[in-house]
Structure formats: structure tokens, C-alpha cells
C-alpha positions as CSV (number, residue, x, y, z in Angstrom):
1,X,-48.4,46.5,-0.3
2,X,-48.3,45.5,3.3
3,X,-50.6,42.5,2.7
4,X,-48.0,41.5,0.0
5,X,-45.1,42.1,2.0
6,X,-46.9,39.9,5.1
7,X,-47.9,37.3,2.6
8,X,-43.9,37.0,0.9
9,X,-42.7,36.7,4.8
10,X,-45.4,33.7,5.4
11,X,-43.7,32.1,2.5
12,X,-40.4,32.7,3.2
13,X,-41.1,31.3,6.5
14,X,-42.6,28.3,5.9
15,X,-39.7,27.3,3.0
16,X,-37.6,27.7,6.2
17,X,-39.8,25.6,8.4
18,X,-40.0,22.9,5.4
19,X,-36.4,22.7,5.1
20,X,-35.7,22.2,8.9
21,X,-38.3,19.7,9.2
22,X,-36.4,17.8,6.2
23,X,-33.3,18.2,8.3
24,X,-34.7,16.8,10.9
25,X,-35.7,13.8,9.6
26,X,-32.1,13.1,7.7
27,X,-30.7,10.3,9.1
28,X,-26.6,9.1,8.6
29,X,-26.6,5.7,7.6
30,X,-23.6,3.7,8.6
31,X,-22.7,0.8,5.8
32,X,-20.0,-1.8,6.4
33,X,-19.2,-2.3,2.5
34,X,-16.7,-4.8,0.8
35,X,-14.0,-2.6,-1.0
36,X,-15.4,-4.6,-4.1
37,X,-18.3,-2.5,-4.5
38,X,-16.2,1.1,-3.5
39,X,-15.9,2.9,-6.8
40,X,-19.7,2.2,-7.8
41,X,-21.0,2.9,-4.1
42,X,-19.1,6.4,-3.6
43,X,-20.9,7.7,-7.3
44,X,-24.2,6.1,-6.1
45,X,-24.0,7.3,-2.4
46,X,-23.4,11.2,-3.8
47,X,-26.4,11.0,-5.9
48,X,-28.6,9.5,-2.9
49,X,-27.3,12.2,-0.8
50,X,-28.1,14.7,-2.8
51,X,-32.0,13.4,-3.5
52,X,-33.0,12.2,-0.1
53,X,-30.6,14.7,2.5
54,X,-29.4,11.6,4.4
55,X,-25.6,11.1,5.0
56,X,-23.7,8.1,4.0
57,X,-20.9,7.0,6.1
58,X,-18.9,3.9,4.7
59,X,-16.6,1.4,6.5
60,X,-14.5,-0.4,4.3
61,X,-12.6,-4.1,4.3
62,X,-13.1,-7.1,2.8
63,X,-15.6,-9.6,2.8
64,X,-14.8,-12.0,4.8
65,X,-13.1,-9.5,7.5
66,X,-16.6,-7.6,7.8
67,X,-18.3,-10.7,8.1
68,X,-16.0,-11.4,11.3
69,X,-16.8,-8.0,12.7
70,X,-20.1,-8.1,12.7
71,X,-20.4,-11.3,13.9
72,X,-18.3,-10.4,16.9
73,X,-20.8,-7.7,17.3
74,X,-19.8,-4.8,15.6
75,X,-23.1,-2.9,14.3
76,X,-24.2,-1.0,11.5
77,X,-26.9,0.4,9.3
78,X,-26.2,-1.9,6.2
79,X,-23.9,-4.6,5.8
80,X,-22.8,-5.1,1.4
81,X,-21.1,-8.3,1.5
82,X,-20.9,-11.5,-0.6
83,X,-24.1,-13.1,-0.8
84,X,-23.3,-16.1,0.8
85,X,-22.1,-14.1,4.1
86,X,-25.3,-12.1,3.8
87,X,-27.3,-14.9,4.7
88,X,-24.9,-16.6,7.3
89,X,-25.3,-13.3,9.2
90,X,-29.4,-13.3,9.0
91,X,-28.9,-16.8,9.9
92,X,-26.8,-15.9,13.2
93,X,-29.4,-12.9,14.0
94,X,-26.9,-10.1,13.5
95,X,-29.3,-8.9,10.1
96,X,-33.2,-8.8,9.6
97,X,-34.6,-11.7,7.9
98,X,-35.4,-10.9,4.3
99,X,-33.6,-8.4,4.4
100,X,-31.2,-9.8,1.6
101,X,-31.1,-7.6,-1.8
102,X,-28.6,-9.0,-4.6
103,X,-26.7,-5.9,-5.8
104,X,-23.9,-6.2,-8.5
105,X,-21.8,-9.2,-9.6
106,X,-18.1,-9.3,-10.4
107,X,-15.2,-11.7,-11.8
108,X,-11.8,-11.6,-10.7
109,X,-9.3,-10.1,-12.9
110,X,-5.6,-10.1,-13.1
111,X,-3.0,-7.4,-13.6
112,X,1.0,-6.7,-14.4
113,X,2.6,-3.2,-13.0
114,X,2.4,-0.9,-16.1
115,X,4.6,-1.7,-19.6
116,X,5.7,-5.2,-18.0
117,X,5.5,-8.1,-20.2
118,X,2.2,-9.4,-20.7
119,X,2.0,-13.2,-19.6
120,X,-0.3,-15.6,-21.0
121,X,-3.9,-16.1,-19.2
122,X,-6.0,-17.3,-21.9
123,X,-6.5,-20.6,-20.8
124,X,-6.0,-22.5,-17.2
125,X,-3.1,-24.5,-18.7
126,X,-1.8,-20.9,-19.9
127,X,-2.3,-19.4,-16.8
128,X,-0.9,-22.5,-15.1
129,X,2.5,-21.5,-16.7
130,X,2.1,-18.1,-16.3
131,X,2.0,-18.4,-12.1
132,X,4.7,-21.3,-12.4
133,X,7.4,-18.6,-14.0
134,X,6.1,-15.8,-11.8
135,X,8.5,-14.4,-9.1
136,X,5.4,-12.8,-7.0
137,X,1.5,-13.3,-7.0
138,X,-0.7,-11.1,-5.0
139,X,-4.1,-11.7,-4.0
140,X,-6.8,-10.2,-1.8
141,X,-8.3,-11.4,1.8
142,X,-11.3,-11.2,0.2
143,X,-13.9,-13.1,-1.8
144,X,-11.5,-13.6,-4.8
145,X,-8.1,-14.6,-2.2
146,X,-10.2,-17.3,-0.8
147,X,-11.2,-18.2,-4.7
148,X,-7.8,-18.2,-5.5
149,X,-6.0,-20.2,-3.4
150,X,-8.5,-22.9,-4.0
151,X,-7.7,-22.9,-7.9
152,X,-4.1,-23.1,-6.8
153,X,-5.4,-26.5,-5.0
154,X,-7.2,-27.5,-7.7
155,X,-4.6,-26.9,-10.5
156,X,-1.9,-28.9,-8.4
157,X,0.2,-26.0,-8.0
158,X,-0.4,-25.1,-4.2
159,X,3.0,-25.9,-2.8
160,X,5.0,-24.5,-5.6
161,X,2.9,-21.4,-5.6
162,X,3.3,-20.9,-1.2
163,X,6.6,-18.7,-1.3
164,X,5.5,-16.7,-4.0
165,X,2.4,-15.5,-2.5
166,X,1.9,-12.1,-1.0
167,X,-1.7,-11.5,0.6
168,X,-2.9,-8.0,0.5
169,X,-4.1,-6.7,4.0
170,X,-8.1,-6.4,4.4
171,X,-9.3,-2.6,2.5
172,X,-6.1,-2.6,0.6
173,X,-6.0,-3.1,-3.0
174,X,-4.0,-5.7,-5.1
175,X,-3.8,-3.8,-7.8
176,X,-1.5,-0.7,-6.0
177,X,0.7,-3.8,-4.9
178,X,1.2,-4.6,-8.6
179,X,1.9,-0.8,-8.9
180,X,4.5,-0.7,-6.3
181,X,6.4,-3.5,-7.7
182,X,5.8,-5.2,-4.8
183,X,4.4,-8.7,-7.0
184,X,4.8,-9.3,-10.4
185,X,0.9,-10.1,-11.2
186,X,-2.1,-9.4,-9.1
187,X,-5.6,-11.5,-8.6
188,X,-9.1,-9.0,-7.7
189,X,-12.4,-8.3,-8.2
190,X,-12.3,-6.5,-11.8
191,X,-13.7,-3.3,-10.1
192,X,-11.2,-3.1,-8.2
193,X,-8.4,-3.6,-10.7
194,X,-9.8,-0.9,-13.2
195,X,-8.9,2.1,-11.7
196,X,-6.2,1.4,-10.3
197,X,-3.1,3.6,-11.8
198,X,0.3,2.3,-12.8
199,X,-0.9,-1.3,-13.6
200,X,-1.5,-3.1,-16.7
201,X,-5.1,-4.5,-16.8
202,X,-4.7,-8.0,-18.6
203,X,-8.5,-9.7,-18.3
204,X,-10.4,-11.5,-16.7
205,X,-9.9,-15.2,-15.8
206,X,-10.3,-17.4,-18.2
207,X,-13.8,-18.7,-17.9
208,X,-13.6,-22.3,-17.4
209,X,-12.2,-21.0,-14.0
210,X,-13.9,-18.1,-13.6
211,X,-15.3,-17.5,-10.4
212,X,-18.8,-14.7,-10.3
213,X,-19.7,-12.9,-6.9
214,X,-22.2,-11.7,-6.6
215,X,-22.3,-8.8,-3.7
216,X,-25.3,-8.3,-1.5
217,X,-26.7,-5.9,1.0
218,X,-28.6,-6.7,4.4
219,X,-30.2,-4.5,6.9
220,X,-28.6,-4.8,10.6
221,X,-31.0,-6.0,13.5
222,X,-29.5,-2.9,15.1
223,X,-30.3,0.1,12.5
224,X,-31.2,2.9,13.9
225,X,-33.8,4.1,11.4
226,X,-34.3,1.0,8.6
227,X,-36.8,3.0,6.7
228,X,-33.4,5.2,5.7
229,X,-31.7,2.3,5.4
230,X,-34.1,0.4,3.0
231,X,-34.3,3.5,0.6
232,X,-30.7,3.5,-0.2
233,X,-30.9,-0.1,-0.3
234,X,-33.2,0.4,-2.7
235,X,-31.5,3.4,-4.9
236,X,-28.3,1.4,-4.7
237,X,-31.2,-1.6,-6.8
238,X,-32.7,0.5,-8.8
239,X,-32.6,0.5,-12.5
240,X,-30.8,4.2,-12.7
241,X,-27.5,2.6,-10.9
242,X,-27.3,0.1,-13.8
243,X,-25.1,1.9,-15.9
244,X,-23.0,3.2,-12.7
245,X,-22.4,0.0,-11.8
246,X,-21.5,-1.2,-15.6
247,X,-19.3,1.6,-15.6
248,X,-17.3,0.5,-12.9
249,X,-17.0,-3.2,-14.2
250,X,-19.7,-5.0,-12.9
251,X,-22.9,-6.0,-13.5
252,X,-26.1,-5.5,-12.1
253,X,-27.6,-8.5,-10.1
């Protein structure tokens, strides 16, 4: 009996010593993420947690604003950005070189606030009518604003369009905008128009002017352990966040 009783006490001992040496090596991985990706990252962050004990801290703002930040120096584990920026930032030193994984894709979408009229977007020249008559058009500092007010350019409608415009601060969301009654129809990355309460989901563009991101992840020259990093660069890849990232209305790169 005493042999067992010595033996169960080895055991529980060494589960203790196998679960502090996992602690030990868990690592919190900092990632500066475009709100874009938010509702697909939180799900696939829980589950990574959960299998691999590391800790995932996100930062959240827009494209373009992130891309600013960490030029100017701000640092973090992972940067998910648009792919273009991705690559300006290996470029400019800030993230390792080939470190550049293609993520998930999106469309920009557009929204009314909940049981308002439903305008027309089914074609440019719809849509084209549909700003024109429009008291109020949001749109994001993001990816899709900067898409935006080029097809304003492009569709001749620019200066007509200026008063009207309300741009969404960087992190905040178009579609609660719309919500708040603060514009009458909203421009954003479809994923983050979906879950938006109190809004009307209408489409996405029409696709002769459709405009695809597709979002991106990089590791920072900085990290302070990339093998951590790279893993849930990797989960965030793999084929089981597919139909996470479907889910939440975009596609897997």
C-alpha cells in the first residue's frame, strides 16, 4: 500500500511539474489587428488559447491608422493588416521578411438603420442615384473609406457627395453610425456590417465596382518570442478557421 501511495504522489507530482513547465513557456502575444478581421479573430483567438495556453491580447483600429503606428515605431507581436500595408512595413524594416501570410478576404457592404427604406444599389448607375438623394453617407478610415472616396471620384460625384460625408473615427464601426441615425446609409467591410444591431444589411457593392481586400498578417522585427507568434499565425491559416471565417462573411485567402 505504501509503495502505491508513494507511486500516486510521483504522479501527482510530476502532472504538477508538467503543467508549470507549460505555464512557463506561455507566452502573450500582442496583435495590432484591423477591426475588419474582429468578429472572426475573437472566435479563433479563444480556440488558440485554449489549445496552445498562450494569451492573446488584441489592439484594434483600422488599417491605414495601424500602419501609421507602427511605422512611427509602435511595436507588436503581429501586425493583421491589408496586404498591401503588410509589405510596405517589411519593406521599411518594421516586420520580418517573409513573414507575410494572406488571411481572409472581404467586400465592402452597405447598410440603412433598421426598417428604413431600402434604396437601390444594384448597379453603379443605381447606386449613383442612390448617394445623390441621400441626406448622409458614412464611411470608414479604413481600407474601404479610402476605396470609397475614390469611386466617388470616379463616378463624378465627389463634390456633390463632400457635405454629406461623415467619416467614422479609426476602431469605430460604420454600421452603429447607421444605427444611431447619425447617416442615412453606411459603406464597410461586410464583416463588419453583419453583426451590427439596428441596421438593415442591404448587400454588397455591386460588382463592377466592387472592391476585394484581402487582409494579411506579418510578424514584427520586434516579437518577443516569434515561434508563439508564428503558431497562431498559423492556426488563424489553417484549414479549421475556414468556416469561422465564412461565418463571419469573409472568405479564406
Amino acid at each position: 500500500m505504501k509503495t502505491r501511495f508513494v507511486s500516486a504522489v510521483a504522479s501527482i507530482m510530476g502532472a504538477c511539474l508538467l503543467m508549470l513547465a507549460g505555464m512557463a513557456h506561455s507566452s502573450e502575444i500582442k496583435v495590432m489587428a484591423t477591426v475588419a478581421v474582429k468578429e472572426t479573430f475573437l472566435e479563433l483567438a479563444q480556440q488558440f488559447e485554449t489549445s496552445s495556453g498562450h494569451k492573446v491580447v488584441p489592439v484594434w483600429s483600422a488599417s491605414t491608422d495601424i500602419t501609421k503606428r507602427v511605422k512611427a515605431g509602435e511595436t507588436a507581436d503581429i501586425v493583421i493588416v491589408g496586404a498591401g500595408a503588410i509589405d510596405e512595413l517589411i519593406t521599411s524594416g518594421k516586420l520580418l521578411p517573409g513573414s507575410r501570410v494572406d488571411l481572409m478576404t472581404s467586400g465592402i457592404g452597405v447598410a440603412v438603420r433598421a426598417g428604413a427604406p431600402k434604396p437601390d444599389i444594384s448597379s453603379q448607375e443605381a447606386l449613383k442615384r442612390t448617394l445623390l438623394s441621400a441626406k448622409s453617407i458614412g464611411y470608414s478610415t479604413g481600407l474601404s473609406g479610402v476605396y470609397m472616396n475614390s469611386l466617388f471620384q470616379r463616378m463624378g460625384i465627389a463634390d456633390e457627395l463632400k457635405p454629406k460625408l461623415k467619416q467614422a473615427p479609426p476602431a469605430s464601426m460604420v454600421g452603429e453610425m447607421v444605427a444611431r441615425g447619425e447617416v442615412d446609409i453606411g459603406f464597410h467591410q461586410v464583416s463588419e456590417l453583419i453583426h451590427v444591431a439596428g441596421i438593415d444589411y442591404l448587400g454588397p457593392l455591386p460588382p463592377e465596382i466592387q472592391q476585394i481586400t484581402t487582409f494579411s498578417s506579418g510578424i514584427h522585427v520586434g516579437a518577443k518570442d516569434p515561434a508563439a507568434a508564428k503558431a497562431f499565425v498559423d492556426f488563424l491559416h489553417s484549414p479549421s478557421a475556414a468556416p469561422v471565417i465564412k461565418r463571419n462573411g469573409m472568405q479564406p485567402a
